[in-house]
ZAMARGU-4260 file (C-alpha; in steps of 0.2 Angstrom, whole numbers, plus 5000, padded with zeros to 4 digits):
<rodrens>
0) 4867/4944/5017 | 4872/4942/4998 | 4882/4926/4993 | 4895/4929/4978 | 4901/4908/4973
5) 4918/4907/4964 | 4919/4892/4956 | 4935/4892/4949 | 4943/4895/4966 | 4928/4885/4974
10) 4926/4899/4987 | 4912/4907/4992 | 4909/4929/4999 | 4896/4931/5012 | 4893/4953/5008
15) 4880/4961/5021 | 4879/4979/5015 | 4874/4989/5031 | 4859/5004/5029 | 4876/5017/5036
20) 4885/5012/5019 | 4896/5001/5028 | 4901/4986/5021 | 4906/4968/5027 | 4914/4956/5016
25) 4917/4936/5022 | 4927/4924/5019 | 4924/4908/5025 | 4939/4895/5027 | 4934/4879/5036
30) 4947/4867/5047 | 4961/4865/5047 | 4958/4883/5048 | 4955/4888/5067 | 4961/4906/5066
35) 4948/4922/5062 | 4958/4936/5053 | 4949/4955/5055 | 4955/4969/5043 | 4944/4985/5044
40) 4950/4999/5031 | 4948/5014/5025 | 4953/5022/5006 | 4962/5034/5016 | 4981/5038/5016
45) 4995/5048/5015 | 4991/5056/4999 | 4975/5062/5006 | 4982/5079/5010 | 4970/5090/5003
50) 4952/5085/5003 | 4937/5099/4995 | 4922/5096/5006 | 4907/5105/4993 | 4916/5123/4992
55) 4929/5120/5006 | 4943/5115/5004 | 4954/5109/5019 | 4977/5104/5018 | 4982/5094/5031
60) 5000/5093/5036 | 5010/5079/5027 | 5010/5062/5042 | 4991/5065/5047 | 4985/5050/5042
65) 4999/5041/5050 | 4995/5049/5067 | 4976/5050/5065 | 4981/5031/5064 | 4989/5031/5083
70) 4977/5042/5091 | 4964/5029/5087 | 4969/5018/5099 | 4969/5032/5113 | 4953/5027/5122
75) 4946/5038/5137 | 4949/5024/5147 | 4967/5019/5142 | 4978/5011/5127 | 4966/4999/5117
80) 4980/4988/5113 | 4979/4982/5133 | 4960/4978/5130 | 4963/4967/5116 | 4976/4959/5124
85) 4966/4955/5139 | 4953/4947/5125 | 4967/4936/5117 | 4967/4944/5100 | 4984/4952/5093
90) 4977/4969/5086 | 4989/4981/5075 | 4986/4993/5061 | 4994/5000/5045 | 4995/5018/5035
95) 4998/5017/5017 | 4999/5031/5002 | 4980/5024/5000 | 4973/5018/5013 | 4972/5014/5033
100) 4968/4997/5039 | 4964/4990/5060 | 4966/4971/5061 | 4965/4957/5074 | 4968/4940/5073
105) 4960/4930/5082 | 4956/4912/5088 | 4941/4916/5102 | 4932/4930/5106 | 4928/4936/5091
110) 4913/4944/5093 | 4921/4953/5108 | 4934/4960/5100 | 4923/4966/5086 | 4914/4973/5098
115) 4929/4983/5103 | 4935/4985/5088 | 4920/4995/5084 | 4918/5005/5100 | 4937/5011/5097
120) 4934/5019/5078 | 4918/5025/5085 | 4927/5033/5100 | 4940/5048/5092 | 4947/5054/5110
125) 4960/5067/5104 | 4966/5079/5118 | 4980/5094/5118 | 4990/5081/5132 | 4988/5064/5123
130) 4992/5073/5106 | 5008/5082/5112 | 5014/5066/5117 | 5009/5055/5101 | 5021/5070/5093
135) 5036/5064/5104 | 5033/5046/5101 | 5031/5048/5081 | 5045/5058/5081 | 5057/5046/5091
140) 5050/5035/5076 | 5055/5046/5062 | 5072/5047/5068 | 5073/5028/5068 | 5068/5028/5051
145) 5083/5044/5046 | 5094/5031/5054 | 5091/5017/5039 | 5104/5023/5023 | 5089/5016/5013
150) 5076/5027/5019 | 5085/5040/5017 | 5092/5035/4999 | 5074/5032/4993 | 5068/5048/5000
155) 5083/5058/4992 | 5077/5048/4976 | 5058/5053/4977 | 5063/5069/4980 | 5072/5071/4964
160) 5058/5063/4954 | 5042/5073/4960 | 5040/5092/4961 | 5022/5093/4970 | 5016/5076/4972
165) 5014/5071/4990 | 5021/5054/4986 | 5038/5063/4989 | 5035/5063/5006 | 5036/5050/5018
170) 5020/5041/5027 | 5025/5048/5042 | 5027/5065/5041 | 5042/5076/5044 | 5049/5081/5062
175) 5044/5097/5056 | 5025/5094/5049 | 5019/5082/5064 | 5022/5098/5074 | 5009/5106/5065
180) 4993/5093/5070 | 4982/5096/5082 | 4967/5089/5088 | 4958/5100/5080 | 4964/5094/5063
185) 4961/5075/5069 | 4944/5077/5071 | 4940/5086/5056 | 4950/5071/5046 | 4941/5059/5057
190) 4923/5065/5053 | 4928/5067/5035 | 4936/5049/5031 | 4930/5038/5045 | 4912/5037/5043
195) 4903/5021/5042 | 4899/5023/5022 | 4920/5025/5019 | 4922/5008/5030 | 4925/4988/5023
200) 4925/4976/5036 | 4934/4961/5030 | 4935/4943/5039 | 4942/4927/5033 | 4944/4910/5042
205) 4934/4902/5056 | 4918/4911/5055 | 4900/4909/5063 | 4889/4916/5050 | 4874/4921/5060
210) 4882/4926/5073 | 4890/4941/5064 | 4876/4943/5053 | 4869/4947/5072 | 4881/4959/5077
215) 4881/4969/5061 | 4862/4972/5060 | 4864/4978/5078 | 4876/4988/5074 | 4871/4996/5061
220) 4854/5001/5070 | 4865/5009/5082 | 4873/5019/5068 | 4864/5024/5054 | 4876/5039/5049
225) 4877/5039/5029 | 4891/5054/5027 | 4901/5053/5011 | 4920/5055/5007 | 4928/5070/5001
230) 4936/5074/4987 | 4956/5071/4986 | 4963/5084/4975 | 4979/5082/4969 | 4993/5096/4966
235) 4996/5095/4944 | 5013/5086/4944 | 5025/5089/4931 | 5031/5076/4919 | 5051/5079/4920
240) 5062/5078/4933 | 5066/5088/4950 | 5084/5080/4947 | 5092/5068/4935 | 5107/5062/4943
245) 5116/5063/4959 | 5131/5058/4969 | 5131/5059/4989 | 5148/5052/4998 | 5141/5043/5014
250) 5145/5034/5027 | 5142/5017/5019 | 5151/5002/5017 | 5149/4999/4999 | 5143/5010/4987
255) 5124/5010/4984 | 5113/5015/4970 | 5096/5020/4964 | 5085/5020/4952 | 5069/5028/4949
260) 5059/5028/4934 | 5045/5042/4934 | 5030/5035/4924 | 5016/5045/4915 | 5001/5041/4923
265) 4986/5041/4912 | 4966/5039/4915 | 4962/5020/4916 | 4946/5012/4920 | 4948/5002/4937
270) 4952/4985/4928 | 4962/4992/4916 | 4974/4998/4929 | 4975/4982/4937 | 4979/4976/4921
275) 4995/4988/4918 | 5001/4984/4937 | 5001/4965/4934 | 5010/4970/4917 | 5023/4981/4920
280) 5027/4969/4936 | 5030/4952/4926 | 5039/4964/4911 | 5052/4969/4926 | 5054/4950/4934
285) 5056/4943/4916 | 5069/4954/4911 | 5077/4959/4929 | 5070/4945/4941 | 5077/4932/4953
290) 5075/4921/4937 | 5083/4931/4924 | 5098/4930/4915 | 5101/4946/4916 | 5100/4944/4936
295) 5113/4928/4936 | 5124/4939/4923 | 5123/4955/4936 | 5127/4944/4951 | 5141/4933/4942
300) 5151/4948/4935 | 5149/4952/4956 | 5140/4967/4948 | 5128/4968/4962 | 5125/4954/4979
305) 5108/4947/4984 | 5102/4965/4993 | 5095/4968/4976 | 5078/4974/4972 | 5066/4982/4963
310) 5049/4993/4968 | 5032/4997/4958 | 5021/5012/4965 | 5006/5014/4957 | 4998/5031/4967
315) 4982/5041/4962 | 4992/5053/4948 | 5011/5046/4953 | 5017/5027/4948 | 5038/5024/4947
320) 5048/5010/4947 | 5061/5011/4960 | 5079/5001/4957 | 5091/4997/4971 | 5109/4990/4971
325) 5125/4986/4982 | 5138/4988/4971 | 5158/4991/4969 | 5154/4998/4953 | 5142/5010/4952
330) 5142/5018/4936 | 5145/5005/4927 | 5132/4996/4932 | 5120/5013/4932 | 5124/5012/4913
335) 5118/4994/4912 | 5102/4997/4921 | 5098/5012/4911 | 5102/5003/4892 | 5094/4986/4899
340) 5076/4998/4902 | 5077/5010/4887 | 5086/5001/4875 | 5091/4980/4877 | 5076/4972/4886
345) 5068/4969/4869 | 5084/4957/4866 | 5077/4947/4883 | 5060/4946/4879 | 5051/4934/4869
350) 5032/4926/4868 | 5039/4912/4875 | 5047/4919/4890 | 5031/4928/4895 | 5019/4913/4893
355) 5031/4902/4905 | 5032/4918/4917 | 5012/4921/4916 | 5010/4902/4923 | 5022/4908/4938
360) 5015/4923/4942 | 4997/4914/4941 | 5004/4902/4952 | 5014/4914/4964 | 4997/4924/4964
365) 4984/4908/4968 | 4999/4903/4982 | 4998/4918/4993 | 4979/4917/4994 | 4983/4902/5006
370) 4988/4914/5021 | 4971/4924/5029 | 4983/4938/5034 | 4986/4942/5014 | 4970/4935/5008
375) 4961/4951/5017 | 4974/4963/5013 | 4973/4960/4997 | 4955/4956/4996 | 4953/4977/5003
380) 4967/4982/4991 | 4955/4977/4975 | 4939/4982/4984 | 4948/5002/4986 | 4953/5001/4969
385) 4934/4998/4963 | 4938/4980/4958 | 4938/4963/4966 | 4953/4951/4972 | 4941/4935/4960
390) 4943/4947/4945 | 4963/4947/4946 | 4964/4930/4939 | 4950/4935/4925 | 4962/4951/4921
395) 4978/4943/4922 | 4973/4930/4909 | 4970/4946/4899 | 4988/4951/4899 | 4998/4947/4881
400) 5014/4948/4874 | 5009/4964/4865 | 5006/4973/4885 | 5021/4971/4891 | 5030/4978/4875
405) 5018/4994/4879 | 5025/4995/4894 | 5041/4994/4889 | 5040/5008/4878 | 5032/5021/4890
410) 5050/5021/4897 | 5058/5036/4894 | 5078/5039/4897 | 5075/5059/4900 | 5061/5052/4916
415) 5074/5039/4925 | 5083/5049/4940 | 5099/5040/4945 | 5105/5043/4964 | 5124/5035/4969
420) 5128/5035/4989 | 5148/5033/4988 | 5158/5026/5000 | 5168/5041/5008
</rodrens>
């Protein structure tokens, strides 16, 4: 067991890196703390549609990580979900473009739910019967989600902005492309991404040190299977847009619009794409933020109401900024938006501004870190993306002025698509 001590958030990591490849990353939080959060996950998403294993090459059907997702709670015995309520846990799980996480939280029976935890990733039961129905229920699901305006508006706008890049695509699948899995395809995902070498364990809170420094030697005794991860390959996406504006009348009852800025990806080492996250994220707050007086203008001129937001993606080889608004007047305020990106900013920024924001965001940032759940989301989010969650600080102190004008100037008018749902 490897101790990593970070004195400026006087924390400590506990790392056991198993023979399998496997690791286990601790985070020990004493009283009043009496809660143990559990997050296994995997670098494994919704873009990994097509994966080249040596000289084969397999495409999955868009939603597979999704339902790979489901079908790991199928246990030959029954739901998993029952047996980890029977141990007093609350168990649930999470598909993202990027990665697949299990979790538990806990405040007993920790080592008994790890214990099941473990026999359920290392038990894929995928039959023609349980998947046939696992296609009913995600598709009861799907429609659920074609029922939310703003689903469907942010898939409209997606689809305008990438031509091949699986990102267009919801997490889920189609109705159409969850037809297509099989258990055949399950199981060659499952041996492909789920190994023991493609797995972080993370575990914050109320811990007993030894005890699971015990369970994971066992463990890894018990499975010493070292397989690597494919490769993802990515379809080569064009830089313009599929569309660049347009209108849908709709059952809505105000009008609604959408934004999406299409940004050039280019090749960053891991810290250096940290960085331009955290950048382009304080450049939108400062000049478009709750705080903003741009924001207090929009919503004084009743230009938009408080359903306002904004979105950053950040994908392997796809990052956008996504815009929505309610609004009575659509295109004028489509024209405000547009100018304020490409053209006015400038006029709202200011050195000043962005030292008095960075202190938030710093703050915001060191906040958050006070609830287990998002400590161990976030800790396996930097971990996947080859950095660490006690860099961020280090690499957001490196943020300047002069970043977020760069930001600022990689957006281009001819890459913003601009979708309106009218009132019918």
């Amino acid at each position: 067991m490897i101790k990593k001590t970070y004195d400026s958030f006087n924390e400590s990591v506990y790392i056991i890196k198993l023979k399998n490849g496997m690791q286990v990353h601790i985070l020990p939080k004493d009283e009043p703390y009496f809660t143990t959060y559990v997050e296994l996950s995997l670098p494994f998403g919704s873009l990994d549609l097509t994966f080249q294993d040596g000289e084969n090459s397999t495409t999955t059907p868009h939603g597979t990580a999704h339902f790979l997702e489901h079908k790991i709670f199928a246990m030959p015995d029954g739901d998993a979900f029952s047996k980890f309520s029977a141990l007093g846990v609350d168990a649930n799980a999470m598909t993202s473009y990027n990665q697949t996480s299990y979790l538990f939280v806990a405040t007993e029976n920790v080592i008994p739910a790890l214990t099941y935890l473990f026999e359920m990733m290392d038990t894929p039961f995928f039959t023609e019967e349980n998947v046939n129905l696992e296609k009913n229920i995600i598709a009861e699901e799907l429609k659920m989600y074609l029922d939310d305006p703003n689903i469907v508006m942010q898939n409209k706008l997606l689809e305008m902005m990438y031509h091949f890049h699986p990102l267009k695509y919801d997490i889920g699948g189609t109705l159409k492309s969850i037809m297509d899995i099989n258990p055949q395809i399950l199981k060659e995902v499952y041996h492909h991404f789920y190994c023991q070498s493609n797995r972080l364990v993370t575990i914050a809170g109320k811990v007993n040190l030894k005890e699971l420094k015990t369970f994971f030697n066992q463990y890894d005794l018990l499975h010493p299977d070292k397989n690597k991860k494919p490769k993802t390959i990515y379809p080569k996406e064009p830089k313009r847009l599929v569309g660049k504006h347009f209108v849908e009348v709709k059952d809505v009852g105000i009008d609604k619009l959408m934004i999406g800025v299409k940004l050039i990806p280019k090749k960053l080492s891991n810290r250096e794409q940290v960085k331009k996250e955290m950048a382009v994220s304080m450049l939108l707050n400062i000049i478009l933020g709750p705080s903003s007086s741009m924001y207090a203008k929009l919503l004084e001129e009743k230009m938009i109401n408080h359903s306002f937001f904004i979105n950053t993606t950040f994908e392997k080889q796809a990052e956008n900024i996504v815009i929505y608004a309610e609004t009575k007047r659509a295109n004028k305020l489509k024209k405000v938006l547009v100018d304020l990106l490409t053209v006015d900013a400038l006029g709202l920024l200011s050195p000043k501004a962005f030292e008095r924001y960075k202190k938030v965001y710093l703050g915001q940032f060191i906040f958050a870190l006070n609830n287990l759940e998002t400590k161990a989301y976030l800790y396996g989010k930097y971990y996947h993306l080859g950095s660490s969650l006690y860099e961020v600080v280090d690499i957001l102190q490196e943020i300047n002025y002069d970043d977020l004008l760069a930001e600022l100037g990689l957006i281009q008018k001819k890459h913003i698509a601009t979708l309106i749902h009218k009132k019918a």
